[in-house]
Each structure stands twice: as structure tokens, then as C-alpha cells.
C-alpha positions as CSV (number, residue, x, y, z in Angstrom):
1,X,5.6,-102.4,1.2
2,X,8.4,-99.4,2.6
3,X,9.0,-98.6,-1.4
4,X,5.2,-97.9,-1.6
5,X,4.6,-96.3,1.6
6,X,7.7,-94.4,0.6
7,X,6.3,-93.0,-2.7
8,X,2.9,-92.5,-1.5
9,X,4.0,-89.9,1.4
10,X,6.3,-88.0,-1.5
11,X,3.1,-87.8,-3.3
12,X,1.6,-86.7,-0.8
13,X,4.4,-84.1,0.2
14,X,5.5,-82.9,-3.2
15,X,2.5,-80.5,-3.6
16,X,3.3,-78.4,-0.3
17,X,7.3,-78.3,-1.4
18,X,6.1,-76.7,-4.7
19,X,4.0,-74.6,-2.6
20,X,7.3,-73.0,-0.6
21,X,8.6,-71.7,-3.6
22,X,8.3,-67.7,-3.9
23,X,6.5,-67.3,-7.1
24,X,5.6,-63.3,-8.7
25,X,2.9,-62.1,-7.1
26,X,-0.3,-60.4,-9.5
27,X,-2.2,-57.8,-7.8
28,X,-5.2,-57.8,-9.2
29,X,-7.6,-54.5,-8.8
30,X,-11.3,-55.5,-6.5
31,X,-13.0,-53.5,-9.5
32,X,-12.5,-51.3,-12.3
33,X,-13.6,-48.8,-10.3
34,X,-11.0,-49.5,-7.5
35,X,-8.2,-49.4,-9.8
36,X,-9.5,-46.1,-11.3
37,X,-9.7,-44.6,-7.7
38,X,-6.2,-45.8,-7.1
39,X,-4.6,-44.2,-10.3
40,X,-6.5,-40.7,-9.5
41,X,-5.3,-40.7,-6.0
42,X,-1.7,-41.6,-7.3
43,X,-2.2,-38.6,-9.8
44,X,-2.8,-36.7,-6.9
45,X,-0.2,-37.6,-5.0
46,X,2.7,-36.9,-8.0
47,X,0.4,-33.1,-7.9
48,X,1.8,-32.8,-4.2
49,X,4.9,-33.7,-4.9
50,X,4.8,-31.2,-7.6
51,X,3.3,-28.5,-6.0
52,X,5.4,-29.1,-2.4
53,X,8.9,-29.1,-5.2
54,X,7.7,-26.0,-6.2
55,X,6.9,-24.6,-2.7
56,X,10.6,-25.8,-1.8
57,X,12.2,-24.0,-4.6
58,X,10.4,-20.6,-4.2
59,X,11.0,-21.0,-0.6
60,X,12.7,-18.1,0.9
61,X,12.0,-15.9,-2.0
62,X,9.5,-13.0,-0.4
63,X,10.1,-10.5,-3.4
64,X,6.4,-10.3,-3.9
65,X,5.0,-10.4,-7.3
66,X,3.3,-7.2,-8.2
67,X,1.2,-6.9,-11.6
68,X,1.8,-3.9,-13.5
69,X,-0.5,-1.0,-12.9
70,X,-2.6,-0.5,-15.6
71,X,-4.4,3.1,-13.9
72,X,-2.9,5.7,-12.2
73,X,-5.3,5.0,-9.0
74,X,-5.5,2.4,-6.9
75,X,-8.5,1.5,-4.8
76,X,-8.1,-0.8,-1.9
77,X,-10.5,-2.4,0.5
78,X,-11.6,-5.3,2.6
79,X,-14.9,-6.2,3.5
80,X,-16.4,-8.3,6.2
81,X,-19.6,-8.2,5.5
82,X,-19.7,-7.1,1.9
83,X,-21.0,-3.4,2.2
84,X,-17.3,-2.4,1.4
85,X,-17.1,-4.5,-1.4
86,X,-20.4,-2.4,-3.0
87,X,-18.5,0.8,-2.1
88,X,-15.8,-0.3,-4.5
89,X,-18.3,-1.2,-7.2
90,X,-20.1,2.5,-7.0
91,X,-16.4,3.7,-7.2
92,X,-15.4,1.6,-10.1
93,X,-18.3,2.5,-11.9
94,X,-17.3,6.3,-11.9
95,X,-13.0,6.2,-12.5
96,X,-10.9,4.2,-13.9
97,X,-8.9,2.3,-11.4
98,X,-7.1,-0.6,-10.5
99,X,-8.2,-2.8,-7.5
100,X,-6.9,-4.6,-4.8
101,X,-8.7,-7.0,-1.6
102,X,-7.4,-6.9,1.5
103,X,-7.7,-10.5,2.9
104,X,-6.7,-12.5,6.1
105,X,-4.5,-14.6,6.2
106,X,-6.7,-17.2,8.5
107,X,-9.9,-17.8,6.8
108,X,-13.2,-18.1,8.3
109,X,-12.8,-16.5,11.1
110,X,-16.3,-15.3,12.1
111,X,-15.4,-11.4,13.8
112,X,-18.8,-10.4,14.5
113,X,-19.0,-14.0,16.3
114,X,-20.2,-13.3,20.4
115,X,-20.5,-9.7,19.9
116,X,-17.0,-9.3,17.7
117,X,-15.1,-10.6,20.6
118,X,-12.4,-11.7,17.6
119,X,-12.4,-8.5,16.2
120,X,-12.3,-6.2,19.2
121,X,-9.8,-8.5,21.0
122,X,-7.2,-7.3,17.3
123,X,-8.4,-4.0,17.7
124,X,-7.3,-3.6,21.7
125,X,-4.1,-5.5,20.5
126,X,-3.3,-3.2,17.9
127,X,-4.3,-0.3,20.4
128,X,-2.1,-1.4,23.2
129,X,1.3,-1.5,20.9
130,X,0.3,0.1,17.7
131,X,4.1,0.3,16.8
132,X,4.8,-3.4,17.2
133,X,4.4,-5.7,14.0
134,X,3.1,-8.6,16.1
135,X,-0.1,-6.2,17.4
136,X,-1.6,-6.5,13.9
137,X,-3.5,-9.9,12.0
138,X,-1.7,-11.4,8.7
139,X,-2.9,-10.8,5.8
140,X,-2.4,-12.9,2.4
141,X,0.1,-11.9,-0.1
142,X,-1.2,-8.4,-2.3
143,X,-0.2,-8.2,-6.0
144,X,-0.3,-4.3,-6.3
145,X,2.7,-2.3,-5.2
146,X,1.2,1.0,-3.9
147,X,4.4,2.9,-5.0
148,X,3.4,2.7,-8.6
149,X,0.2,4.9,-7.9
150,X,-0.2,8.6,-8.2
151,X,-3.7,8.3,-6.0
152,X,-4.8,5.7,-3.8
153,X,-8.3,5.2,-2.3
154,X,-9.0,3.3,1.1
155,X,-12.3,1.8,1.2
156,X,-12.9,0.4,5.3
157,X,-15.0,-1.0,7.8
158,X,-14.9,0.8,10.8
159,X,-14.4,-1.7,14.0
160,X,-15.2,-0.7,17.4
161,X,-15.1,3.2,16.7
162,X,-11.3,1.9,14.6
163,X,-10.5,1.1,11.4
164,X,-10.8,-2.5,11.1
165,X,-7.8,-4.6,11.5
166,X,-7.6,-5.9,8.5
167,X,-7.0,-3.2,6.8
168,X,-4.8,-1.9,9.4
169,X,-2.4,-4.6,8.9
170,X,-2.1,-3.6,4.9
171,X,-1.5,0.0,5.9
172,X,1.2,-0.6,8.7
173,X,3.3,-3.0,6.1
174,X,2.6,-0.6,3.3
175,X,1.7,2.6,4.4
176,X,5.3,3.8,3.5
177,X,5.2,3.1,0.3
178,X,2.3,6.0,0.0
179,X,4.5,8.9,0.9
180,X,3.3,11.7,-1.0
181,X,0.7,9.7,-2.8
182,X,-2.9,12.0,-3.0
183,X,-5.1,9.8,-0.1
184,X,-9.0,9.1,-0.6
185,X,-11.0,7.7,2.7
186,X,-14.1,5.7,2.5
187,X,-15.3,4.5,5.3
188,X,-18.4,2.1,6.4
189,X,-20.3,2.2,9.8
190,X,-24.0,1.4,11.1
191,X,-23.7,5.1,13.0
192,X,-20.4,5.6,14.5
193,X,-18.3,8.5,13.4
194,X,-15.4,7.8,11.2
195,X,-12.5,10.7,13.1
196,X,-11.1,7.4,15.3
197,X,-10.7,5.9,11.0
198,X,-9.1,8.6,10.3
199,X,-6.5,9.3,12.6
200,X,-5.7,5.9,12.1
201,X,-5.3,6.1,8.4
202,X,-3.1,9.2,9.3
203,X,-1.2,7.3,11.4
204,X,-0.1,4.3,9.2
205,X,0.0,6.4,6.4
206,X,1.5,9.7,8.1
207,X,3.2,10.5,4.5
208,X,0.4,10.3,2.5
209,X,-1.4,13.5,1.1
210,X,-5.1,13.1,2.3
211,X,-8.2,14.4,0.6
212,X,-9.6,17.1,2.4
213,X,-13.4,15.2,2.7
214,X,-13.6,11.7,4.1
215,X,-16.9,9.9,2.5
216,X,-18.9,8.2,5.1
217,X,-21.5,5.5,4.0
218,X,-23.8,4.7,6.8
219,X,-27.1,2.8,7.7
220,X,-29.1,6.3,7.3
221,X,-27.5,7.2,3.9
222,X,-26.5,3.9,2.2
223,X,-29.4,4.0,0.0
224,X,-28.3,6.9,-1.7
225,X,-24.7,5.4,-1.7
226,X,-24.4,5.8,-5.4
227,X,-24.6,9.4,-5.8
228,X,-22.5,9.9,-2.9
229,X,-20.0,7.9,-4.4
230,X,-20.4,9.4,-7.8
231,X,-20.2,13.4,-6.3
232,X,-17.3,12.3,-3.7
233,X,-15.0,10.7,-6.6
234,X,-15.8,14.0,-8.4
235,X,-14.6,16.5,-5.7
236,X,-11.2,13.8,-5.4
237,X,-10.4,13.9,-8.9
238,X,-10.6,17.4,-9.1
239,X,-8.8,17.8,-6.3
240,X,-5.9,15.9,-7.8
241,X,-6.3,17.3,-11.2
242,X,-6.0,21.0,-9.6
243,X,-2.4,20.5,-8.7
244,X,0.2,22.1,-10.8
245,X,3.1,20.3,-11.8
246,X,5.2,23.7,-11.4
247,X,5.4,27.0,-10.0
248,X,7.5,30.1,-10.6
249,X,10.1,32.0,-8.8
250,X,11.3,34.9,-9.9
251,X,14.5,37.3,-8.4
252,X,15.0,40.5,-9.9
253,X,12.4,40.7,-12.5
254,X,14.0,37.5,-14.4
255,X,11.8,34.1,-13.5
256,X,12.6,30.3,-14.0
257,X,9.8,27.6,-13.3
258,X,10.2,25.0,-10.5
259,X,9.0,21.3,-10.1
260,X,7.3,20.7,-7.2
261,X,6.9,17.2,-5.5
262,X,3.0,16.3,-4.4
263,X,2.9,16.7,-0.5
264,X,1.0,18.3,2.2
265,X,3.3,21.3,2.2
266,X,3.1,22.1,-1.7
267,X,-0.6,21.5,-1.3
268,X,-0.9,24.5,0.9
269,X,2.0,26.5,-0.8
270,X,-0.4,26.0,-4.2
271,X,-3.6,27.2,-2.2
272,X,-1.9,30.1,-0.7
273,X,-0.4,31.2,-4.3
274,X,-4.2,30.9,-5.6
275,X,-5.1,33.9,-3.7
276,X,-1.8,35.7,-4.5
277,X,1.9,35.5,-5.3
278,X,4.1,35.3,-2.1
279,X,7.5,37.7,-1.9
280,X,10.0,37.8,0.9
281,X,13.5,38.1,1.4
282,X,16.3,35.7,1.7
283,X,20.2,35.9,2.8
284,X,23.3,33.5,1.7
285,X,23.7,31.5,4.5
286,X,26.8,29.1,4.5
287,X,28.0,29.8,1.4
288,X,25.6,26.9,-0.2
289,X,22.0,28.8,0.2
290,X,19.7,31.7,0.2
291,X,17.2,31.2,3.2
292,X,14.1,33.4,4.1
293,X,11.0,33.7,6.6
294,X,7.9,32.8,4.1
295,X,5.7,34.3,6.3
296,X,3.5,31.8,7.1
297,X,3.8,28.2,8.1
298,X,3.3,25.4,5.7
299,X,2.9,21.5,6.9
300,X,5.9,19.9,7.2
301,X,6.8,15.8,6.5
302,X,10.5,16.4,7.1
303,X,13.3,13.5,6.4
304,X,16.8,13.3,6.7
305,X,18.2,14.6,3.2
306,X,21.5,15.5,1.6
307,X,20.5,18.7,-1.3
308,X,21.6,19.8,-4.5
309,X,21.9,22.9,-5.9
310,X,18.5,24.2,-7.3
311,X,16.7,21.9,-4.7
312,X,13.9,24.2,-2.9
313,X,13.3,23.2,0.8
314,X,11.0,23.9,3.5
315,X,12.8,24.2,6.9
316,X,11.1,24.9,10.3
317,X,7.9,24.9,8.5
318,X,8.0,28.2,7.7
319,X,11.6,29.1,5.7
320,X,12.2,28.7,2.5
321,X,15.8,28.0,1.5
322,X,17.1,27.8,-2.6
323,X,20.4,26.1,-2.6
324,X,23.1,26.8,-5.0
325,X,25.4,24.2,-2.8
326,X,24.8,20.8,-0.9
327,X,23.5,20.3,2.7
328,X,23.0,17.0,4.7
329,X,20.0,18.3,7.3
330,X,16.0,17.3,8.0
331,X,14.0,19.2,5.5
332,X,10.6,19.0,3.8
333,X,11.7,19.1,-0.4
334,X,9.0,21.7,-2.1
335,X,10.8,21.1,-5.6
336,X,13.8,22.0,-7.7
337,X,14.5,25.1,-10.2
338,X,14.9,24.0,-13.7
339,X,18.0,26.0,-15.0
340,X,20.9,25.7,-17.3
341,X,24.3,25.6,-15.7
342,X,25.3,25.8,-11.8
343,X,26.7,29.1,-12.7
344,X,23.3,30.5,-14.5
345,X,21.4,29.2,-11.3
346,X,24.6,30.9,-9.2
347,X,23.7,34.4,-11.7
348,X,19.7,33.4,-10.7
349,X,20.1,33.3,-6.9
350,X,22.8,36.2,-6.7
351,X,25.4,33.8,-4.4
352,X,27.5,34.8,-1.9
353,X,25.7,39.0,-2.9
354,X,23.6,38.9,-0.1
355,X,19.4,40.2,0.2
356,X,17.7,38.9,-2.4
357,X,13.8,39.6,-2.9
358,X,11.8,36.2,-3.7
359,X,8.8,35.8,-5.6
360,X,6.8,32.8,-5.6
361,X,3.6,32.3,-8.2
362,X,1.7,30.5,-9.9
């Protein structure tokens, strides 16, 4: 009776002791559709790994990339609300330029949002400490380098009576990079006047060579934006193209030509020289240059400098000094004489013989 009460409860137990065994589990997917969900989001997931690698790696690395230039002009612009964005299609449609958006960093930020209390809160930043970095919005990433441009074109909203400050941002991180670069101002308003735009654009860009005329496009001529655009990039171009890329000098009837750099001062120097040659005297001063009162005063963008001989300088605004030596002082460079050897350009200049008579033409 025990021997079969015995074997009935291992019968009865030998199912759940097979049961405790750990056996492989099989995951099997709810649906095809399930599983096919599953091996897109793991897909996914290897793509973020991927792409945060890749973040890791270029990490630290803020050389930006810069595409070739493929025109010698470069327009820039933002646009809020997409009037500057037409500007820069009117433009394209006339020269042949390259082209770079100004964007923010934060996107979809609405500045125009409880009567542009985002956008004028930037601009009284940027007014309160216009020489701190942290005053102005980020911005993304650009892909032109303004350096490799012989012209650049700024195409801006105006913001509370200021450029807005978007575009303020670009200029202050790479406003440098346009010294002596010929400057073109567009600028977009309802009615306000643009001089508060461009003093700013002065100001971030304070060695740039501007364009005499500024182009406003307004609520009362935007209709006619087109020809304005069109008769504006005419008057630029030939503004540029009007620029010689030397002059002459000339010292006792013999004459050698001189580069001249592209800046505010030559600009002038050039105009003046349209309506006549320019002569004056000039003295050895010590014993590395002939210097002399032009006359008149030219604009000056001076930086610190260390010369070489044939270098000509502006200095006070209103000197012009020909070096047959080397100087370390704050000047404004006009150019540099082409000649043979140091003692030909010695010969040219008369060194160390005193008064000298100075021509300067065109």
C-alpha cells in the first residue's frame, strides 16, 4: 500500500521537478509588425551611437569648415520675416555672388512675439555692453570665411531703430576678418531710418571700406524693390571697379608705380588724384624715411606695424612718409613702391640728401 502511495505522489511530483529546470528561453515577436518596429528602432539606436562617436571625435575641433569661394563677392543676410531673403534674390539676380544665412542658434524663437519683447530685450543687451561677447545671441556655425572676399554685401533687418541682432552677432565674431574689404549696406524697415544700422555696421566692422550709398527698402518703396536693387548693385560695382590697383610717384622727373592696398584712406587719396596730381615736399627723417605734410587729411585705420623699405605710410592722417629703412610705429599702409634693388629705391628717394619734391598721380 506505502510502495503505491509512494509511486503515485512521485508521479505526481516528477512533472513540477522537470519544471525547475532552467531551460533557453524563445522570445517570440507579438507580430511581424512588432518585430519590424523593434529592428528599425535598433537601427536607430546603432545611428546614435554613430552620430554621438562622431560628435565625440570632432569634439573640441572649432576650426570651422569654410567652402571655397567661388565669386569674388559675398552677400550675407538674415531674415526674420523673409523680406531680406527677397532682397538677396533681387541682388543675386543682377551679380554674381556667393551667399551666406545668418541663422540663430535657438530655433523658433518668435521675436516679434508681445510686441518683439525677445528681440528688443537682445537689442538693449547688446546696447548696454556692446563690447562684451556675452551681450550678443549665438548664431549656427557659417561656412564662408569673409577673408576670402574682395566685396561683401550686408543685407539686414533693422530692430528697434538697430540692426537686428542676429546679424549683429555675425559682424561682432567676424567683422575683423573684413578689414579693408569694399562694404555694401542693405537694409529693411517698415519706416524707420537706417543711420542707427549704419553706425552699427561701422562699428562691428570699423575696418571695412563702406560704399558711399546705403540702399534702404521700405514699406513705401518695396514694390519697386527690383529696380532699386538692380541700379544700387550698379553704382557698387562701379564703385569697386573704379579703384586702381596702382598709382605713381614720381621724384625728380623719374617715376616708379606703387601698389596700393583697398582702404578708406587710398579711397580718398584716389578721388583727390582724380581731380589732380598732388606734390609736396618731404625730409629724411631718422635715417630710414622721407616724410612730408600732404596737405590735406586722409581717413586713417591706423595699426601697430613694423615697415619695409618702399612701404608708403599714412601718419597723423595727413603725412606721407616713403621708407628706405624699417620702423616699428601706428600707421595707416597706403602701398609699396615697386623697384629694383634697396639701393635703386635709395637712388629713387635721394636718402640721407635731404628736400625732396613728391609727386603723387594717377
Amino acid at each position: 500500500m506505502f510502495r503505491t502511495l509512494a509511486i503515485g505522489i512521485f508521479s505526481l511530483l516528477f512533472p513540477v521537478l522537470l519544471s525547475c529546470e532552467k531551460l533557453p528561453e524563445v522570445v517570440v515577436p507579438e507580430t511581424p509588425l512588432q518585430e519590424q518596429k523593434e529592428n528599425v528602432e535598433g537601427n536607430k539606436d546603432e545611428e546614435k551611437k554613430e552620430e554621438e562617436k562622431k560628435d565625440e571625435e570632432n569634439k573640441g575641433d572649432e576650426t570651422p569648415k569654410y567652402l571655397e569661394p567661388t565669386s569674388k563677392t559675398l552677400v550675407v543676410y538674415y531674415s526674420f520675416t523673409g523680406n531680406c531673403k527677397s532682397i538677396v534674390t533681387s541682388l543675386t539676380a543682377n551679380i554674381e555672388a556667393d551667399v551666406l544665412e545668418i541663422l540663430p542658434a535657438q530655433e523658433g524663437l518668435d521675436y516679434a512675439a508681445n510686441n518683439y519683447a525677445i528681440g528688443s530685450g537682445l537689442i538693449s543687451a547688446i546696447r548696454e555692453k556692446p563690447n562684451e561677447a556675452a551681450s550678443y545671441p549665438a548664431i549656427k556655425t557659417v561656412n564662408r570665411n569673409a577673408a576670402d572676399y574682395e566685396r561683401i554685401i550686408i543685407v539686414t533687418p533693422l530692430w528697434w531703430s538697430n540692426m537686428a541682432a542676429i546679424m549683429q552677432s555675425y559682424l561682432f565674431q567676424e567683422g575683423s576678418k573684413m578689414k579693408d574689404k569694399t562694404i555694401g549696406l542693405i537694409v529693411s524697415s517698415h519706416s524707420s531710418g537706417i543711420s542707427s544700422v549704419v553706425a552699427d555696421a561701422k562699428r562691428l566692422v570699423s575696418g571695412g571700406v563702406f560704399h558711399e550709398n546705403n540702399l534702404w527698402i521700405n514699406a513705401s518703396n518695396r514694390d519697386k524693390q527690383a529696380d532699386l536693387v538692380k541700379e544700387w548693385i550698379a553704382g557698387f560695382s562701379n564703385n569697386t571697379d573704379s579703384m586702381p590697383e596702382k598709382i605713381k610717384i614720381t621724384v625728380s622727373g623719374k617715376s616708379l608705380p606703387v601698389k596700393i592696398e583697398l582702404n578708406e584712406a587710398t579711397k580718398a587719396l584716389v578721388a583727390a588724384l582724380k581731380e589732380a596730381s598732388i606734390t609736396y615736399e618731404a625730409n629724411d627723417y631718422g635715417g630710414f624715411e622721407k616724410v612730408g605734410a600732404l596737405g590735406r587729411s586722409l581717413p586713417t585705420s591706423d595699426s601697430q606695424m613694423t615697415t619695409q623699405p618702399g612701404d608708403v605710410i599714412l601718419y597723423s592722417g595727413n603725412q606721407i612718409v616713403l621708407f628706405y629703412g624699417s620702423n616699428s610705429w601706428s600707421y595707416t599702409r597706403i602701398g609699396k613702391i615697386e623697384y629694383g634693388t634697396l639701393d635703386e629705391l635709395k637712388s629713387f628717394l635721394k636718402a640721407g640728401q635731404g628736400k625732396i619734391t613728391v609727386s603723387l598721380s594717377l
